[in-house]
SEMAR-447435 format. One record per residue (C-alpha): x, y, z. Coordinates in pm, whole numbers, padded with zeros to 5 digits, always signed. Layout:
REM SEMAR-447435
XYZ;...
REM end
This chain:
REM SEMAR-447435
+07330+09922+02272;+07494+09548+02219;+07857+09589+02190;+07974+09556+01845;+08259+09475+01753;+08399+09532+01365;+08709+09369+01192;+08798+09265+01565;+08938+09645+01603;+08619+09855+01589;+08447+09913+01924;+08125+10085+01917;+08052+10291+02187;+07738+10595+02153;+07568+10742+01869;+07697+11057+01784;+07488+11166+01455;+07280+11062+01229;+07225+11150+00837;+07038+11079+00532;+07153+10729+00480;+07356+10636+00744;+07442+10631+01166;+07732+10768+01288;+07880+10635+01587;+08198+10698+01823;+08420+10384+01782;+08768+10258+01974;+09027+10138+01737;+09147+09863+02021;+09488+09782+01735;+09579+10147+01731;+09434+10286+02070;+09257+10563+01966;+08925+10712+01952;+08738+10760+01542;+08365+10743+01414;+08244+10485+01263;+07965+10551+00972;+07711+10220+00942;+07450+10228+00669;+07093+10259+00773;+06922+09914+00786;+06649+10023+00526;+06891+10071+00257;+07129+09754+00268;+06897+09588+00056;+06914+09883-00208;+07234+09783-00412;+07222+10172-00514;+07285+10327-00198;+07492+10044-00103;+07723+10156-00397;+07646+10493-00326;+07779+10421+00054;+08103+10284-00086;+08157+10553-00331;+08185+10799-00045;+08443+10572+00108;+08677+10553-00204;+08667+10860-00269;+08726+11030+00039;+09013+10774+00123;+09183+10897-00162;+09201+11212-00033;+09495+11342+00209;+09439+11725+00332;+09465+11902+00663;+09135+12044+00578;+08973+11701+00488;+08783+11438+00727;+09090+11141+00697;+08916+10781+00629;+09105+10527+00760;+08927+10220+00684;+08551+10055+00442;+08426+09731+00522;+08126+09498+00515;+08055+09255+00829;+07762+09041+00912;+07679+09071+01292;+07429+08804+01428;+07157+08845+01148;+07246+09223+01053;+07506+09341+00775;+07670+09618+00818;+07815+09843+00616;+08046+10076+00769;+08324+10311+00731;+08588+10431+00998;+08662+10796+00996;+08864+11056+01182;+08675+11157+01490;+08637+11528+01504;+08522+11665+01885;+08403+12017+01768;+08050+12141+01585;+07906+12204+01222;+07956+12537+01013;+07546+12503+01077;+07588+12516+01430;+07837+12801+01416;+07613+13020+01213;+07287+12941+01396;+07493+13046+01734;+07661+13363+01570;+07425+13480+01267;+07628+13669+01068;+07983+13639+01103;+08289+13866+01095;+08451+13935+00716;+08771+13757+00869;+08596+13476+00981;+08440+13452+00676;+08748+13477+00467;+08944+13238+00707;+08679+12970+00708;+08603+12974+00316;+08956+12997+00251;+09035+12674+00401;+08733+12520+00228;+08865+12608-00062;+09182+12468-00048;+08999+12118+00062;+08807+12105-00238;+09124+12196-00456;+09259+11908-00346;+08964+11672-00451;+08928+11828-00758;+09323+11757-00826;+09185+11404-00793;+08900+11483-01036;+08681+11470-00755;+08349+11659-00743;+08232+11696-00398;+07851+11812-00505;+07723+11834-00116;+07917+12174-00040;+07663+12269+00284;+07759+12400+00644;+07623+12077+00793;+07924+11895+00631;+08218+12149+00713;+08342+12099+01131;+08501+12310+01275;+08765+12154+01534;+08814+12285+01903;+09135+12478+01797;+08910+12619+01531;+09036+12438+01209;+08811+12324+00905;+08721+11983+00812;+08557+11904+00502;+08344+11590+00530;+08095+11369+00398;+08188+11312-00018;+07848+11078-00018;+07751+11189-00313;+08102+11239-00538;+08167+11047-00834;+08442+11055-01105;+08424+11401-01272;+08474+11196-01629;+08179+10949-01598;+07903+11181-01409;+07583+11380-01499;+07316+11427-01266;+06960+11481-01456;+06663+11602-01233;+06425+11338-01270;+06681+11110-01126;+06697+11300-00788;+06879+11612-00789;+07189+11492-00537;+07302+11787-00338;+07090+12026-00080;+06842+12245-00285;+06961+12572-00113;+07338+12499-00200;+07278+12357-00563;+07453+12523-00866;+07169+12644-01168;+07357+12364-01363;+07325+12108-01134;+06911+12208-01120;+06883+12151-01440;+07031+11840-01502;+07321+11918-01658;+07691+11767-01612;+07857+11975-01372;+08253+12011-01263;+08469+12202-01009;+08284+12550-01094;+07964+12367-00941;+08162+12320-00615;+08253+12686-00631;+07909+12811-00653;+07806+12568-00320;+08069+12756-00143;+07936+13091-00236;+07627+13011-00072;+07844+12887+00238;+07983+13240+00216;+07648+13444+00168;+07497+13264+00488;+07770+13320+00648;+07785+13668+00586;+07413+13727+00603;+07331+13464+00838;+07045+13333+00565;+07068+13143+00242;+07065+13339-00072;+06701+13184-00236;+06428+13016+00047;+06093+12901-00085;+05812+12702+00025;+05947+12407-00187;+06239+12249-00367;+06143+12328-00701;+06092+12682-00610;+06439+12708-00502;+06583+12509-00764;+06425+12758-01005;+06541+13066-00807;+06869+12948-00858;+06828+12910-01224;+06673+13231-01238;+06703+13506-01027;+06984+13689-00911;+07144+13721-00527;+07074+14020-00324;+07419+14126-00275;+07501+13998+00088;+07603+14337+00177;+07299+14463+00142;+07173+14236+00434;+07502+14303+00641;+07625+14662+00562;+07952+14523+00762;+08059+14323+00532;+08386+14414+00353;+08332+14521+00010;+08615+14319-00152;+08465+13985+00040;+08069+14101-00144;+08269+14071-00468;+08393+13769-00448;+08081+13606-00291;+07875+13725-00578;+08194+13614-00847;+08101+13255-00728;+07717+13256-00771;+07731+13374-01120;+07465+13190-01340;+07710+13082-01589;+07991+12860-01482;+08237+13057-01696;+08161+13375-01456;+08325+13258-01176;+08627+13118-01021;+08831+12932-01277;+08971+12711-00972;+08881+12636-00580;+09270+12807-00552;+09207+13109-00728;+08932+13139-00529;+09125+13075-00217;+09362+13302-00307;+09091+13592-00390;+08961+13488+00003;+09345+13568+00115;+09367+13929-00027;+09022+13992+00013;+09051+14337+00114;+09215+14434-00207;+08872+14439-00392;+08695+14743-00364;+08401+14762-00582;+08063+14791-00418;+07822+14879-00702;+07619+14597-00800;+07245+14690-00886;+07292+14980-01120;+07577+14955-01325;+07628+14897-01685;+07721+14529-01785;+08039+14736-01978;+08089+14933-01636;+08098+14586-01425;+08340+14441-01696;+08612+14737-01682;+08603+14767-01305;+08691+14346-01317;+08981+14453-01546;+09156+14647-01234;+09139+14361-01009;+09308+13991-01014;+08980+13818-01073;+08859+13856-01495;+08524+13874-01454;+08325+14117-01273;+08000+14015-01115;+07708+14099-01353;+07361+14108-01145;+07168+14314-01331;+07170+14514-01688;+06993+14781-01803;+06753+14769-02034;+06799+14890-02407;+06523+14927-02704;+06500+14652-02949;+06642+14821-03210;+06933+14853-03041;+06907+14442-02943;+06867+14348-03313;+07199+14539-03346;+07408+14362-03061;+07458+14017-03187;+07571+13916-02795;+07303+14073-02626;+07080+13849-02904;+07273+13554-02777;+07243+13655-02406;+06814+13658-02457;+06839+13383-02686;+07033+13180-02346;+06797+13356-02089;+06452+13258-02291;+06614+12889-02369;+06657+12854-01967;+06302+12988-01880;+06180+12757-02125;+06359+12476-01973;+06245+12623-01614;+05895+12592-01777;+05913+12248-01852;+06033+12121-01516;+05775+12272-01338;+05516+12159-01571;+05655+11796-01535;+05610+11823-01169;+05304+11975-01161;+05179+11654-01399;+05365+11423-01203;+05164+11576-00845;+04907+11572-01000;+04874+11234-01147;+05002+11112-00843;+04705+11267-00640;+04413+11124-00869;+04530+10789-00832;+04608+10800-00453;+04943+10911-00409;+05031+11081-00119;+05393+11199+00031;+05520+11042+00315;+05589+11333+00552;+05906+11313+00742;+05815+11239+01131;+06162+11135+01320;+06236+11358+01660;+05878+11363+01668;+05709+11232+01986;+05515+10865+01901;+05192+11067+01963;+05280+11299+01704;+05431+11092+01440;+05113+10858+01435;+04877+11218+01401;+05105+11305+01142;+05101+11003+00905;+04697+10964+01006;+04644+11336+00829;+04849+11240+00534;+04633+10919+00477;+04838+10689+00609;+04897+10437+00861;+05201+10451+01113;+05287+10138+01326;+05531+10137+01575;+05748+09806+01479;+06043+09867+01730;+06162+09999+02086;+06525+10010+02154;+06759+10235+02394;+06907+10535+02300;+07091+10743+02463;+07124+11032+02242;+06752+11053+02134;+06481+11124+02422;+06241+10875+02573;+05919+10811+02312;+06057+11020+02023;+06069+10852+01655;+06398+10723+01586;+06326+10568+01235;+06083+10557+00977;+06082+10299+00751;+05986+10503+00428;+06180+10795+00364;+06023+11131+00382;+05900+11246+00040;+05892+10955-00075;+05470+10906-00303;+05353+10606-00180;+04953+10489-00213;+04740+10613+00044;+04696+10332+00299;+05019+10280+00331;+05178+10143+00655;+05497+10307+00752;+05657+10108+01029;+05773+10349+01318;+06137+10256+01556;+06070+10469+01933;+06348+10587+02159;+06328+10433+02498;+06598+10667+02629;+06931+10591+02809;+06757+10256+02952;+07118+10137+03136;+07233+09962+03452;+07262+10090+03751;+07683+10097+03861;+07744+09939+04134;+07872+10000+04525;+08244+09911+04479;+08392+10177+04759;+08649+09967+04972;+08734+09693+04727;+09044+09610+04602;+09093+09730+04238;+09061+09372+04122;+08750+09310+04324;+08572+09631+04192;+08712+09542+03852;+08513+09186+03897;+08194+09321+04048;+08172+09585+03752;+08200+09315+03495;+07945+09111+03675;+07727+09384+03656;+07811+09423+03253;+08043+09672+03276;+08373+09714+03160;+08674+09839+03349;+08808+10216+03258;+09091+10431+03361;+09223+10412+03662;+09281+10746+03876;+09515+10792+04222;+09368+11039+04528;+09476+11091+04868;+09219+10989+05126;+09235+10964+05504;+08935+10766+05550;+09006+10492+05280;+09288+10210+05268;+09567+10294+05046;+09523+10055+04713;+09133+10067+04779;+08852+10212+04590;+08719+10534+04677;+08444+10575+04421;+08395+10553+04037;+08280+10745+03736;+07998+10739+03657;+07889+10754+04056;+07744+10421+04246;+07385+10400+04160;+07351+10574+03820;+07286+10438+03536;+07499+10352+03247;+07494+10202+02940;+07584+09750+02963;+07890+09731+02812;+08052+10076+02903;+08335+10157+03124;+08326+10244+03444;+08663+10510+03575;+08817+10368+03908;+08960+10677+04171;+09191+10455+04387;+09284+10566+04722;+09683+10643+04778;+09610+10668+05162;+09651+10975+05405;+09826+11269+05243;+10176+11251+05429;+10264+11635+05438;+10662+11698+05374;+10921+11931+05527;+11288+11998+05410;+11561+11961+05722;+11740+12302+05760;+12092+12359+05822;+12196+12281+06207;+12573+12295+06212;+12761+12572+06357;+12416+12712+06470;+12387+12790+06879;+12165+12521+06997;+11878+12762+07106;+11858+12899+06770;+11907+12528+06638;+11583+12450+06808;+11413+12718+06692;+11466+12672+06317;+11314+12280+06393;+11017+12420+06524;+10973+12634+06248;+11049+12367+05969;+10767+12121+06210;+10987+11882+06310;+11069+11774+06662;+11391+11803+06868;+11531+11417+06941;+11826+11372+07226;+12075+11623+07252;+12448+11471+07290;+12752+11656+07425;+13120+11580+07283;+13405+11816+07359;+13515+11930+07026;+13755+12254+06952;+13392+12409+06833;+13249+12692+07073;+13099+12521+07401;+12684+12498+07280;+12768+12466+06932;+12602+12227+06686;+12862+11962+06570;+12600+11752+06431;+12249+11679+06301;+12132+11307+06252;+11952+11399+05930;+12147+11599+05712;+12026+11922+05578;+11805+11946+05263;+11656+11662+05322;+11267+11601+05245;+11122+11397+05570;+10770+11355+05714;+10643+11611+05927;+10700+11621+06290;+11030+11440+06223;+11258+11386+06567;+11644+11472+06463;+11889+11437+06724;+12176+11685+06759;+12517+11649+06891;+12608+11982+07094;+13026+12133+07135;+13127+12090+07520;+13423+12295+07455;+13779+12142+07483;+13835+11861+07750;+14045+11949+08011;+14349+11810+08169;+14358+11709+08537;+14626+11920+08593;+14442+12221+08439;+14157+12140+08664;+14333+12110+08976;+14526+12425+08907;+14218+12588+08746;+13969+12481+09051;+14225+12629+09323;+14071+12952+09323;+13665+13001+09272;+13422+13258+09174;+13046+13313+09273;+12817+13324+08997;+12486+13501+08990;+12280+13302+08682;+11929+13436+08634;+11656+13104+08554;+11335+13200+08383;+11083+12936+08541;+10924+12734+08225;+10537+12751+08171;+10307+12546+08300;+10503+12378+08557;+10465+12380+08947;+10821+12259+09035;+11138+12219+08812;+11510+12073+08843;+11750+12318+08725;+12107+12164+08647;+12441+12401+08565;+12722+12261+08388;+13007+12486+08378;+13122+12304+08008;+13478+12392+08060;+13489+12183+08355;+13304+11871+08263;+13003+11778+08069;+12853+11500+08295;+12939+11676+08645;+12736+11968+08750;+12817+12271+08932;+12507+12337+09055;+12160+12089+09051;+11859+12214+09255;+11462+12146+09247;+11288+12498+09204;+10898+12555+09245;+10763+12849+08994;+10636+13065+09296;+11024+13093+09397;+11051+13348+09076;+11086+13744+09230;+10876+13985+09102;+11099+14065+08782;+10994+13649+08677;+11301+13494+08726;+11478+13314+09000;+11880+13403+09088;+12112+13118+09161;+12445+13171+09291;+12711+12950+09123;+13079+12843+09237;+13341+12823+08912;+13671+12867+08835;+13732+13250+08650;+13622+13207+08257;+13379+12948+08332;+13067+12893+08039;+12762+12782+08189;+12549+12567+08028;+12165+12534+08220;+11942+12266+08179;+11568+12240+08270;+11430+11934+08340;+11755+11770+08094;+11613+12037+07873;+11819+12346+07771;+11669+12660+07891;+11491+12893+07737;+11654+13154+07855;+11945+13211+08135;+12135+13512+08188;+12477+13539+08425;+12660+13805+08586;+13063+13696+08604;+13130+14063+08659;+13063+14046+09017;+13187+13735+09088;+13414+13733+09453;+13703+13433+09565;+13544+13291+09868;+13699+13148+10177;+13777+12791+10201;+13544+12742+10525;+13284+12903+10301;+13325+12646+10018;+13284+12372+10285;
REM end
């Protein structure tokens, strides 16, 4: 679809439904930044100043409206694009399903449900009748239900000003047959108690799963509902509560009077609906019925069905006179209309009238066998993409169905060619503002922008987009960009070093994954192999495999005098070295650290087969008495050492040379 753009704010994006009169499409409002639907008039009807009126009077009077439980309209407006005016009106976008839906999915639905749902109906058309607004469309197709399972009343199309409306039958019954009030089917000016009786039927199929009156045509179910009374829904769903049968069958009373004075009271019957208890419907006395409805909130009890008395007894009874004087006066009326329509068919049949059968969502194939067997002629006027409505099915007709045209007639035919689109293209390794060109060359539009980690692609370059390279999209839509970050750079936290032995310093960095750096000696009053200092401090976050560099205690420096006098007698030394892995030959260096730090006391070049049989090899060591060793492997500390001072003997000065 070309990109339309309304009052410079409305961006049209996909089709997301489609009604009677009008298309219903998901919009961005570019001013505000958010996502609504946008409702544009069909193209056949801009020319009808009727349901151009009609299409505004839906507008005003749902804009007036301000209701948790009502569809918000936030704008009305007429535009001519290129050649085409359009009519439109911006809405609330609700991302959820129909009451239709719902009960198709679920059938017959739980008494709280039922009571929840209806209740907040309820108090949405209380607040349009506050504004002496009639709804007069009360159906499941135009209640949603939200994904966090609220209700929203939509689609006041046909409402008008309680104070200046009738509707009379031969000027097209407005409302759905199967939801009209008997008042409303015969013509007659109808209020808020016609609302109420639309809901009871909303509240019988959901209870029931069905409609209360089906027939094979609209006049027979316009006359049912004149005439005959419901089955009590809980005879079709013996789990519904009794209290919740009541007040369904309290709404669907022939006589307006009979039910619900208000939408609230009726709401408020929905909230304590488990406080009526009456289940007898079919059997009882009309008295009976009327003192049970005396013990309840609601006045009137629900009369389906009276027994019958002589007429003696009728000639006595100056209501029940009045009741069969009402009940003959509305067959005769029923009477009438059916005769009309019967004339009307068939006049319209002897001079060559036939009804134009309704053939959208059927394949071209179809729709062309279809108007061919109803005597007339379909042409197919139009192809255009789609992407909601399948390749080759209708997606317009240009005479509405039901509408008595003379045989012959040509009805012009529009065909979906499907999601046609453009195949996205290969941006993978561009720069954001390179993809961002290509796209647009391409007719696309750039989207949102997401970050990944990747080791194979440049940080700041494009790994892939949304839709993937090579599908096809819509011209004009936008295309999401995931945008590489680089490599993953896994983290480690620096433990605490100080005061730690420098074995077990080194241990704790290979467990955190980071790597020992140099290892400095400073005399320092700290224990001789002490950490003194860490070149990252603790707690820190780094990269793994980190180097951090330690500073390590030599003990206290020692005077020369205190060596001298210290160094005038010696000890041997027996220090045990563990030879390290994987090594044929090793230098093994002994400090003793009370001595000096950069002097040894011992440096020799070991191979690993010198090791005795318990694995290690023992060096002998000259020190003063108290010495503290400190052994190095290849400039490396040890792993392990052990010494034996213990057995340590003063040896002879021509043995120290």
């Amino acid at each position: 679809m070309e990109t339309i753009l309304l009052n410079n704010r409305y961006e049209l994006h996909q089709r997301i439904g489609v009604g009677g009169m009008a298309y219903v499409y998901e919009a961005e409002d570019i001013v505000l930044k958010r996502r609504v639907a946008v409702k544009i008039l069909k193209e056949q009807f801009i020319e009808d100043e009727e349901f151009v009126a009609k299409f505004e009077n839906e507008a005003l009077a749902a804009a007036s409206l301000n209701h948790p439980n009502i569809v918000n309209v936030y704008d009305v407006g007429s535009e001519r694009v290129g050649e085409r005016m359009i009519h439109y009106i911006v809405m609330e976008l609700i991302e959820g399903a129909t009451l239709k839906d719902a009960i198709r999915a679920h059938g017959k639905m739980t008494s709280a449900a039922i009571a929840k749902t209806g209740k907040q109906i309820a108090y949405a058309l209380q607040r349009a009748h506050d504004r002496d607004l009639v709804h007069r469309d009360v159906k499941p197709a135009n209640i949603l239900i939200t994904k966090g399972g609220d209700i929203k009343v939509t689609d006041f199309g046909i409402a008008r000003i309680t104070s200046s409306s009738t509707v009379t039958f031969t000027n097209n019954i407005l409302g759905t047959v199967h939801y009209i009030s008997p008042e409303q089917a015969k013509g007659e000016p109808v209020d808020v108690k016609s609302d109420i009786y639309s809901l009871g039927v909303v509240l019988y199929e959901m209870a029931t799963g069905s409609v209360p009156f089906d027939a094979d045509s609209s006049v027979a179910i316009a006359m049912k509902h004149i005439q005959e009374p419901p089955e009590p829904p809980i005879e079709r769903n013996p789990a519904l509560h009794p209290g919740l049968n009541q007040i369904i069958m309290t709404c669907l009373e022939k006589d307006p009077d009979d039910r619900f004075d208000s939408a609230y009271q009726l709401a408020q019957a929905l909230e304590k609906y488990r406080d009526y208890d009456d289940t007898v419907y079919l059997t009882r006395p009309i008295a009976a019925q009327k003192a049970q409805t005396a013990r309840v909130e609601r006045p009137r009890e629900v009369v389906y069905e009276s027994k019958r008395v002589d007429g003696a007894a009728e000639e006595k009874n100056p209501a029940t006179l009045k009741r069969s004087l009402i009940l003959a006066g509305v067959a005769l009326a029923a009477f009438v209309i059916v005769a009309i329509f019967l004339l009307i068919r068939n006049d319209a049949m002897k001079n060559g009238m036939v009804s134009v059968p309704a053939v959208v969502q059927l394949s071209e194939a179809e729709a062309l066998k279809r108007l061919e067997e109803n005597g007339l002629v379909g042409v197919v006027t139009d192809r255009r993409e789609d992407e909601k409505v399948d390749e080759g099915l209708v997606l317009d007709q240009s005479i509405a169905s039901g509408t008595s045209v003379e045989r012959g007639t040509t009805v012009n035919l529009s065909v979906s060619q499907g999601l046609l689109g453009v195949p996205v293209p290969d941006v993978s390794g561009l720069s954001v503002a390179d993809a961002t060109q290509k796209l647009e060359d391409a007719g696309f539009r750039m989207g949102r922008k997401e970050l990944a980690y990747s080791k194979d692609v440049l940080k700041d370059k494009v790994i892939e987009t949304s839709p993937a390279k090579g599908e096809k999209a819509p011209s004009g839509s936008r295309v999401d960009l995931i945008v590489s970050q680089g490599e993953e750079v896994k983290k480690s936290i620096v433990p605490m070093l100080l005061n730690q032995d420098q074995n077990q310093a080194i241990q704790l960095l290979t467990e955190a994954g980071l790597q020992l750096g140099e290892m400095e000696p400073e005399f320092s009053s700290y224990p001789a192999g002490t950490v003194i200092s860490q070149s990252i401090k603790a707690g820190t976050s780094v990269d793994l495999n980190t180097t951090i560099d330690l500073v390590i205690s030599a003990g206290q420096e020692q005077t020369e005098e205190a060596t001298t006098e210290a160094g005038s007698t010696l000890y041997v030394y027996e220090v045990h070295i563990i030879p390290p892995a994987n090594k044929e030959s090793f230098e093994v260096t002994i400090y003793d650290q009370n001595q000096s730090v950069s002097e040894p006391v011992f440096k020799k070049t070991f191979k690993a087969t010198d090791a005795n049989q318990l694995g290690y090899i023992k060096v002998e060591v000259e020190a003063p008495e108290g010495a503290s060793f400190s052994t190095l492997i290849d400039g490396k500390p040890a792993e392990t050492s052990q010494e034996s001072s213990g057995a340590g003997t003063q040896p002879t000065a021509a043995e120290r040379r």
